[in-house]
C-alpha positions in Angstrom: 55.9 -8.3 108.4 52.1 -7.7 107.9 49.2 -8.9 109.6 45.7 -8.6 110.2 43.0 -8.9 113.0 40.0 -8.3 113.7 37.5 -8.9 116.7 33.9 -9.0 116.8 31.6 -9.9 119.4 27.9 -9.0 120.6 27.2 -6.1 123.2 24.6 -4.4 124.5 23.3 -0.8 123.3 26.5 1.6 124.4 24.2 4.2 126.7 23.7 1.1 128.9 27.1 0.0 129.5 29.3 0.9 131.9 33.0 -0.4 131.5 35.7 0.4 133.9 39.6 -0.7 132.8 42.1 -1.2 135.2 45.9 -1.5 134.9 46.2 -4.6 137.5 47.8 -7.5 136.3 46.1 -9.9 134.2 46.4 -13.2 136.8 45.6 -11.2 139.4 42.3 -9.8 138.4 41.5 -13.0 136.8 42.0 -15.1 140.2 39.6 -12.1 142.0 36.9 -11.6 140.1 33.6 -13.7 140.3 32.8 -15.7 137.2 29.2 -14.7 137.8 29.8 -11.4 137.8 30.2 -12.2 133.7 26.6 -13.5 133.2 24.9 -10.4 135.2 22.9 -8.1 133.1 23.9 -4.2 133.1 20.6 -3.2 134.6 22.4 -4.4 138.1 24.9 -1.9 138.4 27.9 -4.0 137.9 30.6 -2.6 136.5 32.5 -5.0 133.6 35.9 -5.5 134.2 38.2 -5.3 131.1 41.6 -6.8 131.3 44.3 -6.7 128.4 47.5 -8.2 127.7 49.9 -6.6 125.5 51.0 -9.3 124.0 48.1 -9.4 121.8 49.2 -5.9 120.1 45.3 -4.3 120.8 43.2 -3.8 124.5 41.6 -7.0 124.7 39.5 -8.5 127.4 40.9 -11.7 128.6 37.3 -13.1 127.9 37.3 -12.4 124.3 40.7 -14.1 123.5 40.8 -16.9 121.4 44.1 -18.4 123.1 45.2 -18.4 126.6 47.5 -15.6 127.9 49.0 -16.2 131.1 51.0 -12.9 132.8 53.0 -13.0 136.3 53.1 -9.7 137.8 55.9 -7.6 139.2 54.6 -8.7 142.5 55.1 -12.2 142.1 58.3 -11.4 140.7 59.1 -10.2 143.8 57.9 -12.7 146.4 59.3 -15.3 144.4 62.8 -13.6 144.1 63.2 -15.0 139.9 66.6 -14.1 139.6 66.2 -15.1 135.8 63.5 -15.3 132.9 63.5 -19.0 132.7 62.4 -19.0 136.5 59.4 -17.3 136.1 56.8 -19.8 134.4 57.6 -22.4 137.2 53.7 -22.5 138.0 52.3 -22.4 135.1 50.4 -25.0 132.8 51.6 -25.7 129.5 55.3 -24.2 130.0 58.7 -25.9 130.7 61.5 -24.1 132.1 64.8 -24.5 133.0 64.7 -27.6 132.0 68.6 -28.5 131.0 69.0 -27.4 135.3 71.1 -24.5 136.6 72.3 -23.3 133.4 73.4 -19.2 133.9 74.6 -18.2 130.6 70.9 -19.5 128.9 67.5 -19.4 129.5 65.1 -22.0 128.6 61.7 -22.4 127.6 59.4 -24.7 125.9 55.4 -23.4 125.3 53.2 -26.7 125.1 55.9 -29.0 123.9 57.7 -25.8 121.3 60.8 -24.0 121.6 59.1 -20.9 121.8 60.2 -17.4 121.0 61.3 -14.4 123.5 60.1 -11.0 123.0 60.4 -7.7 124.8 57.6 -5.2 125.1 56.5 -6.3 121.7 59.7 -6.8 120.0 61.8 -10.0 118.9 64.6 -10.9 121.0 66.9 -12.6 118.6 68.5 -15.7 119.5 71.0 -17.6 117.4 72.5 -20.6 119.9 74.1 -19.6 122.6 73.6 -15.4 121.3 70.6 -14.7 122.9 69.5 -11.4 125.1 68.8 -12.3 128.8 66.5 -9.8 130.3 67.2 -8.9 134.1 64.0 -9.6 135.4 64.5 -6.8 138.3 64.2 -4.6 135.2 60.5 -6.4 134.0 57.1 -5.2 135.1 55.5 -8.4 134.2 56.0 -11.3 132.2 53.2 -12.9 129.6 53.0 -16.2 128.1 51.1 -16.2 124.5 50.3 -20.2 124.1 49.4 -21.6 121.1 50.1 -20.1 117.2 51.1 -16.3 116.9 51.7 -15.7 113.5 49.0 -13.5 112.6 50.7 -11.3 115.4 54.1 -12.0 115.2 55.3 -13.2 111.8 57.1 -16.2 112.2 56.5 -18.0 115.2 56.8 -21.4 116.7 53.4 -23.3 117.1 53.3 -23.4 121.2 53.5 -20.0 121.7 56.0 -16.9 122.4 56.9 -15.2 125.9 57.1 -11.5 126.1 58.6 -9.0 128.8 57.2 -5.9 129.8 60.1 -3.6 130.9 59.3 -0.8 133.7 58.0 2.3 132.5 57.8 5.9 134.1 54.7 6.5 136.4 52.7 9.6 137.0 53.0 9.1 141.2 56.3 9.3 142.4 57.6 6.4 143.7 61.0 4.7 144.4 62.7 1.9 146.3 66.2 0.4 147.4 66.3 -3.1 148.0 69.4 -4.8 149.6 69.5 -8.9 149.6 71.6 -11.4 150.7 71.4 -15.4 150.8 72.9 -18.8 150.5 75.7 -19.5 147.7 77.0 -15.8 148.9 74.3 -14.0 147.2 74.2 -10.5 147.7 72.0 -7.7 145.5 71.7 -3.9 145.5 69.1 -2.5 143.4 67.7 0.4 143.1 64.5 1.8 141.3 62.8 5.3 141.4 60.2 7.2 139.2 57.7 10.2 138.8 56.7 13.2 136.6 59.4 15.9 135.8 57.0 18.3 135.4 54.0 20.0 137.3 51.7 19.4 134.9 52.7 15.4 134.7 53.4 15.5 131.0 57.0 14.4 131.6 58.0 11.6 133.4 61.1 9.5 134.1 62.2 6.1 135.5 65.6 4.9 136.7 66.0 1.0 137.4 69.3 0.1 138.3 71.1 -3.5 139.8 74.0 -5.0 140.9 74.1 -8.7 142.4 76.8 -11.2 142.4 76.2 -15.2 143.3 78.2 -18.6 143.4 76.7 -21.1 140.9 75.0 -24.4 142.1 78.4 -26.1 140.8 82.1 -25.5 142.7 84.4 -23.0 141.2 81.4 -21.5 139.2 79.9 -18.2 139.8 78.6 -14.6 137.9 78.2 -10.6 138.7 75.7 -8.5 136.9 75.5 -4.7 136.3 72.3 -3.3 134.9 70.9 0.3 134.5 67.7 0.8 132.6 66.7 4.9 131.8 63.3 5.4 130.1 61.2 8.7 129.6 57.7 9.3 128.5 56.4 12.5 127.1 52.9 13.6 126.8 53.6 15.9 123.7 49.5 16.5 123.4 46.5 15.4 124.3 46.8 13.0 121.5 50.2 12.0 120.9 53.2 10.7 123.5 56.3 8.7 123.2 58.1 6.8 125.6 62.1 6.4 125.0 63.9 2.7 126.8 67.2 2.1 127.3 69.2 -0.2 129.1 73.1 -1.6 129.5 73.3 -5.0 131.2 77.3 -6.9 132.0 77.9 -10.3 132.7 80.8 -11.6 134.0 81.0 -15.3 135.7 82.2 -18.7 135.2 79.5 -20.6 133.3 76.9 -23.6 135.1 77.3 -26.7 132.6 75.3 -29.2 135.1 75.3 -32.0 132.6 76.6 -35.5 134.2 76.9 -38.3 132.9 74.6 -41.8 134.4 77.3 -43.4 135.9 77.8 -41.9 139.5 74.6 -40.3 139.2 71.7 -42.2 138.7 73.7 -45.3 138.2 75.8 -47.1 141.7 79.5 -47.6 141.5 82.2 -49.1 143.3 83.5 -45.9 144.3 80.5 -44.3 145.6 78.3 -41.8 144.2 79.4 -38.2 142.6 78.7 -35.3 144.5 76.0 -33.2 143.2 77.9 -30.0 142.9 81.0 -31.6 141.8 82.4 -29.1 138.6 83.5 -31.1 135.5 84.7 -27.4 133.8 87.9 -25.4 133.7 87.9 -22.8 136.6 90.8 -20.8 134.9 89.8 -21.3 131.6 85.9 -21.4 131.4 84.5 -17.9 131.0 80.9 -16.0 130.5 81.2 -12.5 129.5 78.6 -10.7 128.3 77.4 -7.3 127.2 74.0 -6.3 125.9 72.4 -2.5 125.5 69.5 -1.2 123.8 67.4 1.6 123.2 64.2 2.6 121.4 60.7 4.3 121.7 57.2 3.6 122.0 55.2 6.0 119.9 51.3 6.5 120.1 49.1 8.8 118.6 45.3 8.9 118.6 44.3 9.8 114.6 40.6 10.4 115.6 37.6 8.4 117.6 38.0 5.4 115.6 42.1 5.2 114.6 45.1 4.9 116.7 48.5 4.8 115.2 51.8 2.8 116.9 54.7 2.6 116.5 57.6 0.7 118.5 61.1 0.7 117.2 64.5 -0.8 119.0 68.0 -1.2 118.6 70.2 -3.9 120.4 74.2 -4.8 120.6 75.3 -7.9 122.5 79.2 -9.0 122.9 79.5 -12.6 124.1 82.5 -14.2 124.8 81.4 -18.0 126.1 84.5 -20.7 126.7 82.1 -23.4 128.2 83.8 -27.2 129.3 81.7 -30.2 130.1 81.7 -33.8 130.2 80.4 -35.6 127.1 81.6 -39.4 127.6 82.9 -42.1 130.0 85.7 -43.8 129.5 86.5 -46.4 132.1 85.6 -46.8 135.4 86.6 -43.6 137.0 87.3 -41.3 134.2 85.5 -39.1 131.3 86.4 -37.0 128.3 85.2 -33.1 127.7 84.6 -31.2 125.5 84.2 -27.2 125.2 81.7 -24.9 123.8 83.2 -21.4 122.6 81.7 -18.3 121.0 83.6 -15.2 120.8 81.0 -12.7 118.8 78.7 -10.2 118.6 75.1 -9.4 117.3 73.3 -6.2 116.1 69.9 -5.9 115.1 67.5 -3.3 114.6 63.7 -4.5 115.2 60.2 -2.1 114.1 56.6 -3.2 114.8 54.2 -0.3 113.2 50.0 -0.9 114.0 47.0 1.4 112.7 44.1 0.1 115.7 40.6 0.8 114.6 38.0 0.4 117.0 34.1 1.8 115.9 31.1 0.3 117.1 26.9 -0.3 115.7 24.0 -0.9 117.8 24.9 -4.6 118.9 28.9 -5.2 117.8 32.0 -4.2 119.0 34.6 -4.1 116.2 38.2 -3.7 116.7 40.6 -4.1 113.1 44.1 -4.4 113.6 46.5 -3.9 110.6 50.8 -3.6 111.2 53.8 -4.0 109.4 57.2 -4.7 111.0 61.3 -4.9 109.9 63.5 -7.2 111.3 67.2 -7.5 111.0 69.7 -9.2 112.3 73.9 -9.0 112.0 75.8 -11.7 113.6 79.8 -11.7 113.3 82.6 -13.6 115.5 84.2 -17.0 115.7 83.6 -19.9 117.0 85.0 -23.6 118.3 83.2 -26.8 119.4 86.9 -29.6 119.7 85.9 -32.8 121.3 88.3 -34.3 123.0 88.9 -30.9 125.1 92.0 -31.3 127.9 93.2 -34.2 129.5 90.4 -36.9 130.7 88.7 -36.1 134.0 88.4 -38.1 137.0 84.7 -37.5 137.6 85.4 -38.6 141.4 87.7 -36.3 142.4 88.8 -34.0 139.5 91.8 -32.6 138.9 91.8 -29.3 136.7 94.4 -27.5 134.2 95.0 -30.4 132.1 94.6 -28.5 128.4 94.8 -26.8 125.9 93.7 -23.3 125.0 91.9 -23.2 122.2 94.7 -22.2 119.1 93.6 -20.0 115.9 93.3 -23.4 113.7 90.6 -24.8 116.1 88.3 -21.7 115.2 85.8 -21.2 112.0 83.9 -18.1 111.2 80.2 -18.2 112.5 77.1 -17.9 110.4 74.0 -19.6 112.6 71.5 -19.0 109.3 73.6 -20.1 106.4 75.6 -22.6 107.2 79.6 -22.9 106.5 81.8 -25.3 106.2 84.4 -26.5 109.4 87.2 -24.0 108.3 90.0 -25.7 110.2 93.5 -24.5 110.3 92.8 -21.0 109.5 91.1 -18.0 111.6 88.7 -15.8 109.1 85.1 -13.3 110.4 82.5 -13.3 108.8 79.6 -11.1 109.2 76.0 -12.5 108.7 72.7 -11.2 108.1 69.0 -11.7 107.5 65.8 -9.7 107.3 62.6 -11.3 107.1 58.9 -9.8 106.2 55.9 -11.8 107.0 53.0 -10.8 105.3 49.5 -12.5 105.8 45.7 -11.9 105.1 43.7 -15.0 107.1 43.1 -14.3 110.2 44.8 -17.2 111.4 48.2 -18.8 109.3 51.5 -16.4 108.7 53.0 -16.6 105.3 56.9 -16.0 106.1 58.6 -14.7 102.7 61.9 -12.7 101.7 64.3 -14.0 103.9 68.0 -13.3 102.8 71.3 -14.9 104.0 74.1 -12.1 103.1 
């Protein structure tokens, strides 16, 4: 993946400026600062406030943008209790979340109308159907929202925009916390987070994020518990060069949410009344939502000279899924409905690089930052999987009666390969492992050219 940028816009003589960056959160400096305080000449004093984002790969002033980037900080993270990603663009324009209901084993976006894609500090989550990497937000420093077309940035990238999660990272004050909740639906969490230097001089510093919670689903008989532990380190290793190491291990073990229903009961009247809202149209003892993900990586920055930076950010990530979903698909008389059932029993590697050279110089009334990158992507997906239709018995959506099926047998699975498609292999069990790299490589400052894409 290659890709090129450059920003240029007028300013005044550099002995007369005075500039002053912060670290606050995007939205919140945005919502404080007077918009007059922009026009103001320097001769008053005023200090210029420059605000980034990092989803736009380079320090740049919300101001000077050419698309909107919308961020919610750690702190309204907090006072909003998100207890997952999909939660936490609920007030913001442009994006749809969450909107297939209270659906725990996926999160759901749309950017302006777009499936969008998911990245974290910087780097592509992979998703490939019901495969994708769920990031605890307890774990996320802030969340950003890149709307409109990122494929100068990003390489391929859907037109309405991509969503990218800052993980915590080490800080130079010490610091640490231990929060206990508790709520309806028997919702309980521990977590625990704690950070600071190593060293006197600073030039180490670690970070420890750690969570357990556990809550009933907004259906009966559903429910999930989740362990995560996220490590990171940064080291100063001169004036001029540091790296930061993440890692993180997150389980999931529940009974999955499916909250479709079907018109009739619901929306539509009946003679027999209407169908409770939590009513459960799964298999308690068969359904299942195990999942594993861990990854680690580093963040790698050097300062070449004045003008050139160099940065590198490099990731590797396992997730094991095993998914047995059941859920109503059709009515069949009056009272009754038949299911079907979702399963995935797989796992995914992939190994994800994002390298940039920033060059930032300035003349007597221009600014000129040139951003130049190349990245690696690839992905490894392996497992089985099963989709029958008719699943079980049929279900009286009024007053259901569970254990009426059949376990999924050997000749009901096929190997999985989400890119290149294969045919139903019915009546035998085979794996298959699946894989595709992709470059993107691009010169105008605004289209993405997405080439060498293999299926092997």
């Amino acid at each position: 993946m290659f890709y090129l940028s450059s920003i240029i816009f007028p300013c005044v003589p550099q002995a007369s400026a005075l500039r002053t960056t912060f670290g606050w959160p995007l939205g919140a400096v945005l919502l404080s600062m007077p918009l007059t305080a922009l026009a103001q000449n320097d001769a008053t004093g005023t200090d210029t406030l420059v605000v980034v984002g990092t989803a736009l790969k380079v320090a740049t002033p919300l101001v000077e943008t050419p698309r909107p980037v919308s961020i919610v900080a750690h702190e309204e993270l907090e006072e909003r209790n998100v207890q997952r990603l999909d939660e936490t663009f609920r007030y913001r324009a442009g994006v749809l979340s969450g909107h297939y209901g209270a659906d725990n084993d996926t999160d759901w976006f749309k950017v302006r109308g777009f499936d969008q894609s998911t990245y974290q500090d910087g780097l592509r989550l992979y998703r490939a159907g019901y495969y994708q990497w769920l990031p605890e937000p307890y774990g996320l420093d802030r969340v950003e929202v890149f709307k409109g077309p990122a494929s100068i940035l990003y390489g391929e990238a859907p037109s309405g925009g991509l969503i990218n999660a800052v993980s915590k990272r080490p800080t130079a004050e010490p610091r640490g916390e231990v929060t206990l909740q508790a709520g309806n639906r028997q919702h309980r969490q521990l977590g625990v987070d704690t950070s600071g230097p190593l060293t006197e001089s600073g030039d180490v510093r670690y970070r420890m994020v750690g969570m357990a919670k556990e809550r009933d689903g907004d259906l009966d008989n559903t429910k999930n518990e989740r362990y995560y532990f996220a490590p990171s380190l940064a080291v100063d290793v001169s004036d001029d060069t540091s790296v930061t190491f993440l890692a993180s291990i997150q389980k999931d073990d529940g009974v999955p949410t499916n909250p479709f229903k079907l018109t009739y009961g619901t929306v539509e009247d009946t003679p027999f009344g209407k169908v409770d809202p939590q009513t459960s149209y799964g298999e308690p003892g068969y359904d299942t939502n195990e999942r594993t993900q861990a990854s680690i990586g580093y963040e790698l920055g050097h300062q070449i000279n004045d003008t050139w930076r160099f940065e590198q950010s490099l990731r590797y990530s396992h997730l094991d899924l095993e998914l047995r979903s059941t859920y109503v698909l059709a009515q069949l008389d009056e009272r009754t409905a038949g299911r079907g059932l979702v399963y995935r029993d797989g796992e995914i590697d992939s190994w994800t690089m994002d390298n940039r050279l920033i060059g930032k110089w300035y003349t007597e009334r221009t600014e000129n930052t040139l951003l130049l990158g190349v990245g690696y992507q690839d992905l490894g997906l392996e497992g089985q999987e099963a989709d029958p239709y008719p699943f079980g018995a049929p279900i009286d959506i009024f007053d259901p009666e569970y254990g009426h099926y059949t376990p999924v047998t050997a000749e009901r699975k096929r190997a999985m390969n989400p890119t290149c498609p294969v045919p139903n292999q019915a009546g035998r069990v085979s794996s298959q492992h699946q894989g595709s790299s992709a470059s993107t490589s691009s010169s105008s400052p605004s289209v993405g050219n997405v080439s060498n894409t293999n299926c092997r």
